[in-house]
N, C-alpha and C positions, 0 to 999 in steps of 0.2 A: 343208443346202444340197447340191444335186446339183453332183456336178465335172464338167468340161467331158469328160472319157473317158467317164461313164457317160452323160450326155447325149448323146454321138454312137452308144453305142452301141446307145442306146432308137433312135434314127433309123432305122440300121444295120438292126435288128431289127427295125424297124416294132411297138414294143411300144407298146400303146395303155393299158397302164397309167400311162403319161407323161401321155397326151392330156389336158390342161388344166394339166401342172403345171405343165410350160414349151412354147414355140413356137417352131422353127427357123424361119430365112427363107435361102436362097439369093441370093448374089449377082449370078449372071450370070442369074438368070429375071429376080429382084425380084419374088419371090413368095415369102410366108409360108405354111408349114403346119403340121399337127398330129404329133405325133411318128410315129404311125401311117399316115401316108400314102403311100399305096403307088405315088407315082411310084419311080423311079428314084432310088439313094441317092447323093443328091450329095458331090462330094467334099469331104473337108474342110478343105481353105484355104476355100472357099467358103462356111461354113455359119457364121450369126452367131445367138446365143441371146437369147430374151428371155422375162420372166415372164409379160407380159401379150399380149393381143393388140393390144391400141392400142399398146404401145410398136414393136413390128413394123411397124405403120401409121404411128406418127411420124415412124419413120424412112424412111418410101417403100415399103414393101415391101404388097403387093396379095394378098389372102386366094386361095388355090390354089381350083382349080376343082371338084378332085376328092376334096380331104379335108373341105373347109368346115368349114375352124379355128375358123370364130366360132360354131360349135355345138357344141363339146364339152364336157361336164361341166366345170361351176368347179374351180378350186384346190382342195381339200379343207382346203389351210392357214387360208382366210377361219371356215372353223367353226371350228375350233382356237383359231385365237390371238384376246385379247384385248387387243393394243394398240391403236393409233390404227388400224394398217393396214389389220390385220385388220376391226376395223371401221366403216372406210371403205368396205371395198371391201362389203360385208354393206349396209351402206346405198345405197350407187351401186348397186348389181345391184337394189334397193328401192325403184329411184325416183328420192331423195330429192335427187341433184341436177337433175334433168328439171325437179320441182316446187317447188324450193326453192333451186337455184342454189348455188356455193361458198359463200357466206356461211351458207346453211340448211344445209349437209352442217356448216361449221367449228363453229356454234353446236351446233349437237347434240353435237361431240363434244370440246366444250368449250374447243376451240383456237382459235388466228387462219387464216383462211384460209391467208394466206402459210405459216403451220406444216406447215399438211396439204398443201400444194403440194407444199412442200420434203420433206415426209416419203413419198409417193407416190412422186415422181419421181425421189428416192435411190434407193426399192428397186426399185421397178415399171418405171421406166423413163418413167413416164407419170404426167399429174395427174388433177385429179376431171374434169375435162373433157375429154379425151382418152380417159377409160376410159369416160364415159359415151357419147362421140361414137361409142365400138366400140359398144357394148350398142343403141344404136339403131340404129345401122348393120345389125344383125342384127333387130332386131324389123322395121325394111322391108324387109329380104330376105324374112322369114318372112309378111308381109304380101302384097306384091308377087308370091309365088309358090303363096298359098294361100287369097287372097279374089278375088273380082274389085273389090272398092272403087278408086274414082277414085286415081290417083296422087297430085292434090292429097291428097285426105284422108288418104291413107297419111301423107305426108311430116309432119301435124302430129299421127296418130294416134301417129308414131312419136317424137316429141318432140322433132323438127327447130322452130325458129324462124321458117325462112323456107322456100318452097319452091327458091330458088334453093341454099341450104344442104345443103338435103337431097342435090340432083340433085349438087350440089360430091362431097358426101361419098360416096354411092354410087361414083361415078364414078373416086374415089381407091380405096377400099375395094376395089370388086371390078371395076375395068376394066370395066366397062357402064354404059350408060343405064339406070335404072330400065325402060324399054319393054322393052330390051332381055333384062333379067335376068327380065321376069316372063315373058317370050317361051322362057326356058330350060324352065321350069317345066312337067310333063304336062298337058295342058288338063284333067282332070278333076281336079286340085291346085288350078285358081281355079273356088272354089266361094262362092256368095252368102253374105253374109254372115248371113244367117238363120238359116244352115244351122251358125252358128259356125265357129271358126278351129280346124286342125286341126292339131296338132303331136306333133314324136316330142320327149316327155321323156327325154335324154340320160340316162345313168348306164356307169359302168366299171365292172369287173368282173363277177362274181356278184351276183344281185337275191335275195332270196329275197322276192318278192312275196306269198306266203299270208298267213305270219303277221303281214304290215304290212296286211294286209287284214280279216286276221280282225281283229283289234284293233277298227279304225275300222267293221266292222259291228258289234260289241259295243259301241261309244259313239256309235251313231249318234242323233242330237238329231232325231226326228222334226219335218218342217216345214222342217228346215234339212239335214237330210243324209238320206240313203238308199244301200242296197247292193242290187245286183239282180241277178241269174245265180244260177249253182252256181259252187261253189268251183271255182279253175283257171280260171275263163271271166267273173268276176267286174267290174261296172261300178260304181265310187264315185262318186256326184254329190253336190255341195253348192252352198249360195249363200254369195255373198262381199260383204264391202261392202266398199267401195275409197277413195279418195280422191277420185275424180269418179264416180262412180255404184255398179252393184252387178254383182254378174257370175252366171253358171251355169257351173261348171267340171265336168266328167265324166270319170276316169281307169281306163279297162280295166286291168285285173291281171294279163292274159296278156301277157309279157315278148314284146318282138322282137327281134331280132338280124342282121346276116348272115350267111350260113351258115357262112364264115373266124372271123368272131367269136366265133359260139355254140360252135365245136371249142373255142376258145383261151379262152372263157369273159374275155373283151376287153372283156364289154361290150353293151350294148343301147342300148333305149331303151321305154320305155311312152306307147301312143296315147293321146293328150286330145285334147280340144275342150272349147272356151273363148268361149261366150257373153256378152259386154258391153255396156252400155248408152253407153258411153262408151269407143273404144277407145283413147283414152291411158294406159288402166289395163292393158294388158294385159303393159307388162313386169313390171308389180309384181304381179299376178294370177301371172306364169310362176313368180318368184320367189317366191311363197307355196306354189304346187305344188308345188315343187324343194324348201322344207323339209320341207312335211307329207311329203311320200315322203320323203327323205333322200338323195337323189339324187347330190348333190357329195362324198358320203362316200369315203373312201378303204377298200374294204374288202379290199382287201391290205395293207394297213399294220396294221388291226383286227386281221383273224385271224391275223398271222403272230405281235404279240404274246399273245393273249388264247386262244390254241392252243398255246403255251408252257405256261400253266398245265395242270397234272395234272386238276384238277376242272372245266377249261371244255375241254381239249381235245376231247373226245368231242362237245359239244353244238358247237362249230365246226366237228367233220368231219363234223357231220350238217346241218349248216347255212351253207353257208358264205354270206360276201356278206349276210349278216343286216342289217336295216336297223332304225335306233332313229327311231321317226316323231316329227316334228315339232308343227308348228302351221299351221294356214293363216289362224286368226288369232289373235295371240300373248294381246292381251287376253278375247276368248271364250273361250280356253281357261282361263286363268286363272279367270273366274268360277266355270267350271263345274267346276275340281278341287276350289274352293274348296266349294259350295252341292250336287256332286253331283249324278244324272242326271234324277233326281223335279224336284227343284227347278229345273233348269237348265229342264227343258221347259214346267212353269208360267213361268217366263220368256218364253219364246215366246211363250205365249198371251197374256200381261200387254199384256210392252210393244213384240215385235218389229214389226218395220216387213215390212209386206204387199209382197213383188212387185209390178211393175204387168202381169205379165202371169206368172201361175204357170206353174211347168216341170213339169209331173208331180204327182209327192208333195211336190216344194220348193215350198214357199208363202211363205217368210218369210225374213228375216237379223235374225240373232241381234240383239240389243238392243246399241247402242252404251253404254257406260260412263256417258257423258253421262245417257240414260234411267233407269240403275240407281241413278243418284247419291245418290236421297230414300229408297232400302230402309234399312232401320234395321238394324242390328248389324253383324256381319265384311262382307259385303256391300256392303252401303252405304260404310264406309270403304274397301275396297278399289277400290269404282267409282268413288268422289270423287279418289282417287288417281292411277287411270290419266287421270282426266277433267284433271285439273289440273295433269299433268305431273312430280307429286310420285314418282311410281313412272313409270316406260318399260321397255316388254318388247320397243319396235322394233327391227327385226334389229341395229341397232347401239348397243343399250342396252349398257353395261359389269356384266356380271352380277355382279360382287360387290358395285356400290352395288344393282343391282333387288334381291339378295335382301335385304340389310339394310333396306333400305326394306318388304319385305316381312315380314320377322321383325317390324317396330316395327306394325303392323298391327294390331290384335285379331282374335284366332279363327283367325290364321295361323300353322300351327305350323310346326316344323322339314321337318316329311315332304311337310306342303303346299308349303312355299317349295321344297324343291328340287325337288319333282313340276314344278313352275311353272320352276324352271329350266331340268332336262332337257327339259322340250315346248315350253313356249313362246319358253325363251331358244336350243333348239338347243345346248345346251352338251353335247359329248360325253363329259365327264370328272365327272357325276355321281356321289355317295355316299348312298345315299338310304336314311335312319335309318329304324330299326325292321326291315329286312331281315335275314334268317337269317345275313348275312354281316357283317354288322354286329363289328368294324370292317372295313371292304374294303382287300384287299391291296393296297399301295402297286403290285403286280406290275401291276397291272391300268390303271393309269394310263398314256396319256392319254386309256384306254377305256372310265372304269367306265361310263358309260353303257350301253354295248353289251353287258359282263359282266352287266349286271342285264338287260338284253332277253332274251340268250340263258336266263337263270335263268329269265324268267316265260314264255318261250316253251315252255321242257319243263315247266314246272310247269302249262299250260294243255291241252299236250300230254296227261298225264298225268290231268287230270280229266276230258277225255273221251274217253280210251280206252275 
């Protein structure tokens, strides 16, 4: 827990290593912002603290103009922790109340709604629907100031109910009309929608973008994924399939910054564009991109401890801000650790489902669980699994029941379940047997994950010198 002196003095500092952990708000504006905002530091009788950015908004307080709180990197606490909260809030950034409402968020995580209300609003400040009413609040700002799409369709692209909802909420959120906030925006920011949505993927601190690049060109699933430039200048595209349709996402590997930023190493953020055939998927598209990159990571928390150690410090000061990638989608990745890159790509040809209008070299999305279900051996049970709800790798699956379920498997062994943990469940406190370190230092927790990144990153390094 942060105390209320170092909280003010992140303010004080405008240190944007805060930026998502917590949110001040101002009394005599009635404006909330991010710690890093470089108005004028208010004094403080005046200054009242909150976790989230919906509880800022519960309470009256209207998103600042100049820091634009409701874009800063998440919590880094939601990847961490596995209680209810944690993830709740991994599923609500997912969607899953937009599509499935407080009863679909409580059933997934095995509670009564009433439970996760009360447990949300204890610590958060705020419930599933207050958090979700921020998260869309931000996808129509992002909308509103970077498509030209009708307002109507914004407001139910954005997962608003009603149009008059929408305009309510905007209106509370950042003191404008919708007309008005897309009127803020540089005219060459509302761009056709053809031309796909353009967004800065937020991230704090140091990125080390390469070796999260090189990776994902080394397992790239032809048909389904491609890398294109020279290293440093690097374009990642893949296809996605979503909940109402499919998408083309593309993520540059050249970091951006502001110039204050890049001195103080504060922070960036990496240009996408986000093609969909259905734009209600586009928060959960965002949030699939924020894990495969690793974005919400804390990596000054990472290297201060994991640069303690004698044998990692040197590959920290050579890398700092190192990122352990994700999933973009938790169950294709699972298949393919399982079945490997030969096999994964006869997959494509088998039984993926064809684009209706190809992107390039992307032709295809990887084959749903459902299609794999009738392959005979590890395979087959493992797709009949995710298909039947008996195994979940969704962002707020509880990883100690995924891996068990995993382990009971055939042909799943120990090295595969946790591969499956660390990628696809985002778990940053991986052990992963059969490693030269094998057992891993307790020192290293709550980062083995990242311990083992740094390890295969020099050891990658090293083979082609």
């Amino acid at each position: 827990m942060i105390d209320e002196d170092t909280r003010y003095e992140a303010v004080r500092s405008r240190d944007a290593r805060f930026d998502g952990e917590f949110f001040f708000a101002v009394e005599t504006t009635g404006i909330y912002c991010r710690p890093s905002c470089p108005a004028v530091t208010p004094k403080r009788k005046n200054v009242r603290y909150y976790a989230t950015a919906a509880a800022a908004q519960g309470s009256g307080f209207r998103a600042c103009r100049r820091c634009r709180p409701d874009a800063v990197p998440g919590s880094a606490d939601w990847n961490v922790r596995a209680d209810v909260v944690g993830r709740a809030m991994r599923m609500i950034g997912d969607g899953v109340v937009d599509r499935e409402g407080v009863a679909g968020l409580a059933v997934r995580l095995g509670y009564s709604a009433r439970q996760v209300q009360r447990q949300l609003t204890t610590e958060l400040g705020a419930g599933p629907v207050a958090l979700a009413r921020a998260q869309r609040a931000h996808t129509a700002r992002v909308l509103l100031q970077t498509t030209g799409l009708p307002i109507t369709e914004i407001a139910f692209a954005a997962g608003f109910a009603s149009v008059r909802q929408f305009n309510d909420t905007i209106r509370a959120v950042y003191a404008r009309t919708p007309t008005e906030l897309r009127g803020e925006a540089p005219a060459s920011r509302a761009t056709a929608t053809a031309a796909g949505i353009p967004l800065r993927l937020a991230h704090r601190g140091p990125y080390q973008a390469r070796p999260l690049f090189d990776m994902l060109a080394r397992e790239a699933l032809p048909g389904v994924e491609e890398m294109t430039g020279t290293p440093g200048a690097r374009t990642y595209r893949r296809t996605l399939r979503l909940p109402y349709g499919t998408g083309v996402v593309s993520v540059d590997e050249r970091t951006r910054a502001t110039p204050a930023s890049r001195a103080a190493h504060h922070g960036g953020w990496l240009d996408a564009r986000i093609h969909l055939t259905d734009l209600r998927d586009l928060t959960t598209a965002v949030g699939r991109l924020r894990r495969l990159f690793d974005l919400d990571s804390d990596p000054y928390a990472i290297d201060e401890r994991l640069g303690a150690d004698p044998a990692l410090a040197p590959l920290v000061a050579a890398r700092p801000g190192l990122r352990s990638p994700g999933a973009a989608d938790p169950d294709e990745l699972a298949v393919r650790l399982l079945v490997g890159p030969a096999a994964a790509a006869r997959l494509v040809e088998r039984y993926a489902k064809a684009l209706d209008a190809p992107c390039g070299a992307l032709t295809h999305v990887f084959p749903a669980p459902d299609d794999l279900a009738g392959e005979p051996g590890p395979l087959g049970a493992l797709a009949t699994a995710l298909a039947d709800g008996a195994l979940r790798l969704d962002p707020g699956a509880d990883r100690d029941d995924a891996e068990s379920a995993l382990r009971a498997l055939p042909g799943v062994d120990a090295r595969t379940a946790a591969l499956i943990r660390m990628r696809s469940l985002a778990d940053p406190d991986v052990a992963l047997p059969g490693e030269d370190q094998d057992p891993v230092p307790d020192t290293w927790r709550p980062w083995r994950t990242y311990a083992q990144q740094h390890l295969w990153t020099q050891r990658q390094l090293e083979k082609t010198s």
